[in-house]
C-alpha positions in Angstrom: -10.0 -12.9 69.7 -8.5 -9.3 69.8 -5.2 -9.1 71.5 -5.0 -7.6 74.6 -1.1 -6.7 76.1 -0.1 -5.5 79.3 1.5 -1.8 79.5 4.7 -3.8 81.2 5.2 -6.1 78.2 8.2 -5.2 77.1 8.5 -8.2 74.4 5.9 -6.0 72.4 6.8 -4.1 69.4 4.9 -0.8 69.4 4.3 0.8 66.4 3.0 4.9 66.1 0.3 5.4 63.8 -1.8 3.3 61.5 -1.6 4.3 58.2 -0.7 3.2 54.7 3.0 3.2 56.7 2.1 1.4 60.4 -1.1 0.0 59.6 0.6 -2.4 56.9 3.7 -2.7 59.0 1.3 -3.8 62.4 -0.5 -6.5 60.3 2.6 -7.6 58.4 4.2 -8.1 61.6 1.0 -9.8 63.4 1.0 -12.3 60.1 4.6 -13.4 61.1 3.7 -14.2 64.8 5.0 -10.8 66.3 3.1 -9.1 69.2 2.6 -5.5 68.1 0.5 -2.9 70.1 -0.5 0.0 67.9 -1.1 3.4 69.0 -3.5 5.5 67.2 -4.5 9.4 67.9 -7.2 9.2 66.1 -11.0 7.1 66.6 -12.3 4.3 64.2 -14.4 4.8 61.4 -15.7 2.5 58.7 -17.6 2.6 55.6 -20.7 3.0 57.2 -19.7 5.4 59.5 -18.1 7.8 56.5 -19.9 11.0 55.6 -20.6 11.4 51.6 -20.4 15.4 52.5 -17.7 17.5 52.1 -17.9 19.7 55.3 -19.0 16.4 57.4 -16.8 14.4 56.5 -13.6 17.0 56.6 -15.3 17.2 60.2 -15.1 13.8 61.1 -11.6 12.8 59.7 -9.1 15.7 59.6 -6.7 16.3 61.7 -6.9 19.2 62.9 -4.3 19.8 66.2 -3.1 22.9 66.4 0.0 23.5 64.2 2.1 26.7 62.6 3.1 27.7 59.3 5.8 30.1 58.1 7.8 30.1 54.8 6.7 32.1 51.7 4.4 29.5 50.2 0.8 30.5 49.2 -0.4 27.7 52.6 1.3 29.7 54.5 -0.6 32.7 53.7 -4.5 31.1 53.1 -4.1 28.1 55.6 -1.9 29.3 58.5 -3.0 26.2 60.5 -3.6 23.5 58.6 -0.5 23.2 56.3 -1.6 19.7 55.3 -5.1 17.7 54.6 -4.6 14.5 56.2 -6.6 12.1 58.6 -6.8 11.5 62.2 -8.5 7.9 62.7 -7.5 4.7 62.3 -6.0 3.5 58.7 -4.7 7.2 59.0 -4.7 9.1 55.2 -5.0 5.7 53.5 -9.2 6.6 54.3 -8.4 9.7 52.2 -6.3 9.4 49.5 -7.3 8.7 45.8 -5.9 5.2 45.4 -3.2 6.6 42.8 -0.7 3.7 43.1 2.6 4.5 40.6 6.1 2.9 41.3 9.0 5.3 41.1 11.0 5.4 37.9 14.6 4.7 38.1 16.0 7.9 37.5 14.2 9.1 41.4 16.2 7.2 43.1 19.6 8.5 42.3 18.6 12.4 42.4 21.5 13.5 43.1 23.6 11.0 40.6 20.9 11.9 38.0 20.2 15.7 38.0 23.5 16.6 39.7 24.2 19.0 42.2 21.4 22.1 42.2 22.1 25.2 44.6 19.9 25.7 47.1 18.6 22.0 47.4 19.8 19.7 49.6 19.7 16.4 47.4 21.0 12.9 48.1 20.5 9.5 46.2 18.2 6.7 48.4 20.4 4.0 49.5 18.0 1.6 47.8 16.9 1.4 43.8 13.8 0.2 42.0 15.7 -3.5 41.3 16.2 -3.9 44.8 12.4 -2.4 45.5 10.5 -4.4 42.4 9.9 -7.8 44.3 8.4 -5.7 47.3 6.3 -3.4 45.3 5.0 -6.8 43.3 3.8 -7.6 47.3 2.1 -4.1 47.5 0.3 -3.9 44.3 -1.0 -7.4 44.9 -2.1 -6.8 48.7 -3.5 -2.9 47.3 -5.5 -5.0 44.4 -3.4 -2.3 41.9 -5.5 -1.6 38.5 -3.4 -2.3 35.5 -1.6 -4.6 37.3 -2.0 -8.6 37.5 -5.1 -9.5 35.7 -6.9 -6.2 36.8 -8.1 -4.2 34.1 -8.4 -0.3 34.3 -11.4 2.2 36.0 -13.9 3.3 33.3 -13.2 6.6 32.2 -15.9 9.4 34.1 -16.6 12.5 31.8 -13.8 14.3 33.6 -11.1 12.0 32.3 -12.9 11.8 28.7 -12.6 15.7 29.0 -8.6 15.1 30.2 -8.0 12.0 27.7 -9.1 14.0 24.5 -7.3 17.3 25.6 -4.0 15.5 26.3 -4.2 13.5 22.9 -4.7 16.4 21.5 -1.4 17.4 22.7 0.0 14.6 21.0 0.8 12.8 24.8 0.7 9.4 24.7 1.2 8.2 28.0 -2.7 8.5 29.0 -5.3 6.5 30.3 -7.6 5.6 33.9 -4.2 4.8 35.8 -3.5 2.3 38.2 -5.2 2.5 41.3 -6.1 0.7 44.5 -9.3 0.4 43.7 -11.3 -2.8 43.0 -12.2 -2.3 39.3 -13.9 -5.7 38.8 -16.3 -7.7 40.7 -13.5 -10.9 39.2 -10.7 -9.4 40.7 -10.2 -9.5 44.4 -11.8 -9.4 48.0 -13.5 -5.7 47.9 -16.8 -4.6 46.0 -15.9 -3.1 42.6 -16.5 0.8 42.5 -19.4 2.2 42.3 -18.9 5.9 40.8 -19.4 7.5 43.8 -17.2 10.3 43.6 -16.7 10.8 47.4 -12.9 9.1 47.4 -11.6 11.9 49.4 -14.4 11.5 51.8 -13.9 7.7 52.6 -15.2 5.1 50.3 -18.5 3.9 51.4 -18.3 1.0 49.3 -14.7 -0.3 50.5 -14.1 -0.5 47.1 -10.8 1.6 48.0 -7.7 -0.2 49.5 -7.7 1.4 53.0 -5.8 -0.2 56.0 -8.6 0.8 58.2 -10.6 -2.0 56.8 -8.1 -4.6 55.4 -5.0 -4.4 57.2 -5.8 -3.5 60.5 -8.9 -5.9 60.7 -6.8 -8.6 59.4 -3.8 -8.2 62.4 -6.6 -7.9 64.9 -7.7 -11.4 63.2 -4.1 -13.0 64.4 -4.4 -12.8 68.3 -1.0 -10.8 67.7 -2.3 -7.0 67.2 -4.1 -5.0 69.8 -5.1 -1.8 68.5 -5.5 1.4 70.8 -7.7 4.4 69.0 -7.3 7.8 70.8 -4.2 7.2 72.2 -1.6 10.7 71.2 1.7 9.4 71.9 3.5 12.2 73.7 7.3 11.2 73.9 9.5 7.8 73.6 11.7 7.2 76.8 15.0 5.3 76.4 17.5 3.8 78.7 21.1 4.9 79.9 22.6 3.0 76.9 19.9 4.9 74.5 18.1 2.1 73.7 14.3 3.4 73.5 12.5 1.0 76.1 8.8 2.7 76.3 6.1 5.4 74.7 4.4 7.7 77.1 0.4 8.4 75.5 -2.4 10.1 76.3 -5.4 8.1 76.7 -9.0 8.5 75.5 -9.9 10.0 78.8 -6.9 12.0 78.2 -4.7 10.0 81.3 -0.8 9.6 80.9 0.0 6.0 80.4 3.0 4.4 79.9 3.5 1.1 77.1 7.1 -1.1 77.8 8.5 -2.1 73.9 11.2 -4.3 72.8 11.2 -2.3 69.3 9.6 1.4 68.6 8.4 2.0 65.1 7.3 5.7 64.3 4.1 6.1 61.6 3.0 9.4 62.3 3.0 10.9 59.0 5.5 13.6 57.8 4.8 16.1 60.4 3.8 14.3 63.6 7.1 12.1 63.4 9.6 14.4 63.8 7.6 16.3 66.1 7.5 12.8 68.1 11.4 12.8 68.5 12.2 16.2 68.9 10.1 16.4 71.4 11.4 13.4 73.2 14.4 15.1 73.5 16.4 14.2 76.9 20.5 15.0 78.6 21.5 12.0 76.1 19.8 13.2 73.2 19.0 16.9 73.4 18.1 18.0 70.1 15.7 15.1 69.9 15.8 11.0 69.6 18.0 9.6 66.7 19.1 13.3 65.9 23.0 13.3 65.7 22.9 14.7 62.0 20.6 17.4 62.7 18.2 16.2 59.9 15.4 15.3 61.7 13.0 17.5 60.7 14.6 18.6 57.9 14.2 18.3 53.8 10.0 18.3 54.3 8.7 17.6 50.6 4.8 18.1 49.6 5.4 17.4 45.7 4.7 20.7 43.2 1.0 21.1 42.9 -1.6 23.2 41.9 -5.0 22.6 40.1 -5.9 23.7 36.4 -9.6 23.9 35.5 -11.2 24.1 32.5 -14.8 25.8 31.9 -17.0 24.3 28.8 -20.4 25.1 27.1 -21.7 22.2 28.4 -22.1 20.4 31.4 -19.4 17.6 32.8 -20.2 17.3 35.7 -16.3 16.5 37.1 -17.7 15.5 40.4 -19.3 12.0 38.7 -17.0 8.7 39.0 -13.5 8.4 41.0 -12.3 10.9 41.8 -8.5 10.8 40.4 -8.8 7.5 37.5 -7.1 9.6 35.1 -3.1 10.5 33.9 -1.0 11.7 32.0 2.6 10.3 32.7 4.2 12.2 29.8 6.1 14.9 31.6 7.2 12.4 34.4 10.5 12.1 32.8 13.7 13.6 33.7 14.4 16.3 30.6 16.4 19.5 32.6 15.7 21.6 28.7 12.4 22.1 30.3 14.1 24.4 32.0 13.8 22.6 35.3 15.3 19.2 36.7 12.7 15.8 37.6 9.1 15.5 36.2 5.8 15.9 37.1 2.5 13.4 36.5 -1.0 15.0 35.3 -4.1 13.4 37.0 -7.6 14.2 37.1 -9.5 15.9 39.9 -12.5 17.0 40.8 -13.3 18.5 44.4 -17.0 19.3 45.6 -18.6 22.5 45.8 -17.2 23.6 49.5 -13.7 23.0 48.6 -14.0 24.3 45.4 -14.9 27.3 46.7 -12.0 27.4 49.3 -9.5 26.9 47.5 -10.3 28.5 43.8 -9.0 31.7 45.8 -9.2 31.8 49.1 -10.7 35.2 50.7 -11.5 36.5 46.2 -15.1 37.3 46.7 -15.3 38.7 43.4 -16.4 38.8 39.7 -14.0 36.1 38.4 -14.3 33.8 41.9 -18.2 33.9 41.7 -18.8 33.1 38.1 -15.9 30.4 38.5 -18.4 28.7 40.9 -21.2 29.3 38.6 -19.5 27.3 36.0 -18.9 24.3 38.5 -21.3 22.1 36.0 -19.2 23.2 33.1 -15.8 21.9 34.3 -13.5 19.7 34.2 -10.1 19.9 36.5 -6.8 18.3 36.9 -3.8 18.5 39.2 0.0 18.7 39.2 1.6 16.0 41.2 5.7 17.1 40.3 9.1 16.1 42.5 9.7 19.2 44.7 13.7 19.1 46.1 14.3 18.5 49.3 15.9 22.1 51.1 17.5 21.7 54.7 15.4 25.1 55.8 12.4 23.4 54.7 11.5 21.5 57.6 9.2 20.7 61.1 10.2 22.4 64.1 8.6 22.8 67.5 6.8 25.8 68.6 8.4 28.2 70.6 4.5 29.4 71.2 1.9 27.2 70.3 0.8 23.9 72.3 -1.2 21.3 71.3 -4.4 20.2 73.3 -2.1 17.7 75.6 0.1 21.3 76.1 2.9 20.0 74.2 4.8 22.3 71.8 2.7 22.2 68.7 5.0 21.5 65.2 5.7 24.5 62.9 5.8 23.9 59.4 8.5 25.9 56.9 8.7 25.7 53.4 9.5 27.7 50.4 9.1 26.7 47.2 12.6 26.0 45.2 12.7 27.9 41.6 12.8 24.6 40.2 9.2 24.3 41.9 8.4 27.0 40.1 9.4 26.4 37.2 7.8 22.9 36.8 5.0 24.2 38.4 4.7 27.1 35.7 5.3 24.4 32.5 2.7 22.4 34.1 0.1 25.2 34.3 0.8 25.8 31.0 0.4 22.6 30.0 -3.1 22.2 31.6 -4.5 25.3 30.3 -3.3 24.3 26.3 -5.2 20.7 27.1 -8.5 22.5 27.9 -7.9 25.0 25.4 -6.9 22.2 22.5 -10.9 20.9 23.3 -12.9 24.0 23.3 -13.1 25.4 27.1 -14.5 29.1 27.3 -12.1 29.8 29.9 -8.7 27.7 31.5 -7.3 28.6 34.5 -4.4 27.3 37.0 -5.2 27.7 40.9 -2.5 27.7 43.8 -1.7 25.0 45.9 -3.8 23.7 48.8 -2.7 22.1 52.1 -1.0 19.0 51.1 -1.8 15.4 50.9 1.7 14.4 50.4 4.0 15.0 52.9 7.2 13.6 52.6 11.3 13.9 54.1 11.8 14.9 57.4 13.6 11.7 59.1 15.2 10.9 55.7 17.0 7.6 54.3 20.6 7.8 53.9 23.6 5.7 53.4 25.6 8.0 55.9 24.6 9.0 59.0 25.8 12.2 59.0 23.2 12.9 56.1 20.0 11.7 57.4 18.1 9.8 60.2 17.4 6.1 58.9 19.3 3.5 56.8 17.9 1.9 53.7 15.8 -0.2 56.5 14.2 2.8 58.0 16.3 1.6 60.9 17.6 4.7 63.0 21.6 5.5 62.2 21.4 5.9 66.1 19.5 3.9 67.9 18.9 0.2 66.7 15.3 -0.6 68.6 14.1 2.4 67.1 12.3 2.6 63.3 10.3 5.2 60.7 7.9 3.5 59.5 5.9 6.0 56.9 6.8 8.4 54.3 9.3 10.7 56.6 11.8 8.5 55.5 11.8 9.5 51.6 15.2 10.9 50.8 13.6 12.4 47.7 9.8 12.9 46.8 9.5 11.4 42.9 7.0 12.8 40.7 4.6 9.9 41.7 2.0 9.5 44.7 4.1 8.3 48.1 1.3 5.3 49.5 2.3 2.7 47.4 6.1 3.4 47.9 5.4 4.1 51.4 3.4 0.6 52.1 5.8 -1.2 49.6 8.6 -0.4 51.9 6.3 -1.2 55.4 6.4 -4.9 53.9 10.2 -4.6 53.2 10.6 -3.5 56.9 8.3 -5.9 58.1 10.6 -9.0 57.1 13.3 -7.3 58.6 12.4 -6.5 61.6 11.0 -10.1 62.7 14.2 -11.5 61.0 16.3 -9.2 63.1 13.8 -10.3 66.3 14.3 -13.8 65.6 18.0 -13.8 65.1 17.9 -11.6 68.3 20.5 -8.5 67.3 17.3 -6.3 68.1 
């Protein structure tokens, strides 16, 4: 029976936001015997309600709230309002991403230890390191159903990654092969249907072959009597007491009615941008530049990794768009090596995006010769992309709008970033490094192409030892208010050269523990 909890319950913990972050967190929770009501902006879709169309589906899924972009990066320019690509529906991005699930390396946890103090950054080692983090990201590999990991062999390789494999070999990398993703690869080897080659990961995977909390997590904290789920619900601000204790969240409702849930504990999951939105604009007389905001780092140090695409035109036909989407990479230049001219690594994975987005982002508003017979050669390629650690810079961060207002009228986030000239740097070697791994197999033409709105968005309510330095301690536990939690990847202190999700749901298990053996032990 699905939970049902009263708006006065104030024994409930209410958690923001149901993605690879709060929707693992919520069921986690639930598992333990902990009442949880989670709020969700966004509807609820499932496999068979996903759209295997670009357009469609970007349609259905995106969210697309009004928000602002300054800074001089190229987003800022071609996508003034939608600095980021992620989703809007229950499970949150976890229905989008590409199931690339890599641990962190050592080195990215002690940045600032490691590559030392770089001007213009605004580095910090986590309070945490991998041997504190292995036993929990055993727990997340084994709940995503990791490839490579366990028992589970690898994806098959698609033509795009036989294109990739050969060119990087070539190269004389090493470190290559259909990388470990959450993504059933056997019928032998867990819960889900093994993949079918679609190709449409981005778009949802109609086969639930893809670990998504929209159809595992969630369904199984519904399953407990413990989790009561409320789609279309845009939390608007978190009220707190006179001690500062948060005490209740203020959301609109589906019919777009102010309601008002009572919580003993308040976890925020709203993804990079919508959190620190959340608490600056719950700003009150106790706390007026925003909840849990004393260091005046909320908002601050946003991270979206180094990116960029490189494709690679050939004589004959690949046809990149066949087989998942990103079961391909090369973990070579991950490493730490500053004579590269540039400090932290980058991976190399494969990509492949459909026709529509292929042709808005090979150059956004180029109409000519070069743009036109780069689409004409869409059979002919193959394409990768740059997934590098960009630093965290204090000016690189969310504010709130002095203009624009959401749909509810609340002040719409702004989102600032420049790139660091390490980012450039990296992202230049990378390029370089893309186009030579075409070239080295035979492509006609290689070319890099700029950034698009991000997938990863991390920092903003960062993890620090001291409180003056960031917003949460290693528990994601706000320095200033105990009740009161981040729950998703705002609370990276640095980004790592490796996809955030299974980091971020790693530490949503961690948290989970904590937080009910905190509730039992009552000091929260």
């Amino acid at each position: 029976m699905v939970a049902k909890f009263d708006l006065n319950d104030d024994s409930v913990v209410v958690i923001i936001g149901t993605g690879a972050g709060g929707g693992v967190l919520a069921n986690e929770l639930a598992q333990k015997g902990v009442k949880v009501v989670a709020l969700e902006a966004g509807g609820r879709y499932l496999p068979e309600d996903y759209l295997n169309d670009e357009w469609a589906s970007f349609g259905q899924l995106a969210w697309t709230d009004t928000r602002t972009t300054s800074g001089d990066w190229r987003v800022a320019k071609d996508f003034s309002g939608l600095p980021t690509w992620i989703v809007k529906a229950v499970g949150g991005t976890t229905t989008h991403w590409a199931g690339a699930s890599i641990r962190f390396q050592d080195h990215e946890w002690k940045a600032l230890t490691n590559y030392g103090k770089v001007d213009g950054a605004n580095l910090l080692d986590w309070p945490i390191d991998g041997a504190e983090m292995a036993p929990w990201y055993d727990k997340a590999e084994e709940k995503l159903g990791v490839t490579r990991t366990g028992n589970r062999p690898g994806l098959p390789g698609s033509n795009n990654y036989k294109v990739f494999e050969k060119g990087a070999k070539s190269l004389g990398y090493t470190q290559v092969h259909t990388g470990r993703m959450a993504i059933q690869s056997s019928d032998d080897t867990g819960n889900r249907v093994a993949c079918q080659q679609t190709g449409f990961c981005f778009q949802g995977c109609k086969w639930g072959a893809k670990w998504s909390a929209a159809y595992t997590d969630i369904p199984e904290g519904e399953a407990t009597g413990n989790l009561e789920v409320r789609e279309r619900s845009h939390v608007a601000k978190i009220l707190h007491d006179e001690t500062g204790k948060v005490t209740a969240v203020e959301y609109f409702d589906k019919d777009g009615k102010l309601q008002t849930q009572k919580a003993r504990i308040i976890c925020v999951a709203g993804n990079t941008i919508e959190s620190p939105r959340l608490l600056l604009n719950s700003a009150s007389e106790m706390f007026p530049n925003g909840l849990a905001n004393s260091s005046d780092q909320v908002g601050r140090n946003y991270m979206r990794h180094v990116t960029g695409s490189v494709y690679g035109v050939f004589d004959k036909p690949v046809r990149m768009w066949r087989g998942t989407t990103m079961a391909g990479i090369v973990q070579d230049e991950a490493h730490h090596a500053p004579e590269r001219g540039f400090v932290g690594g980058y991976e190399l994975e494969t990509l492949s995006l459909g026709l529509p987005f292929m042709a808005a982002f090979l150059d956004p508003g180029a109409w000519g010769r070069e743009f036109t017979s780069g689409l004409d050669s869409y059979e002919n390629m193959a394409g990768l992309w740059i997934v590098g650690e960009d630093l965290p810079q204090a000016d690189n961060r969310v504010t709130l709008s002095k203009d624009a207002k959401d749909q509810f009228g609340l002040p719409a986030p702004n989102v600032n970033y420049s790139d660091h000239p390490n980012d450039i740097a990296m992202r230049n070697h990378a390029y370089a490094r893309g186009v030579a791994m075409y070239e080295a197999v035979g492509a006609t033409r290689a070319f890099p192409t700029p950034p698009y709105p991000s997938t990863h968005n991390l920092g903003t309510n960062r993890m620090s030892e001291d409180p003056k330095l960031g917003v949460v301690n290693k528990w994601g536990q706000t320095h200033d208010i105990a009740n009161l939690f981040i729950s998703d990847g705002s609370q990276f202190t640095t980004g790592a050269a490796e996809n955030p999700t299974l980091t971020i749901v790693a530490l949503a298990i961690r948290q989970a523990d904590h937080i009910a053996s905190e509730m039992a032990a009552g000091t929260i």
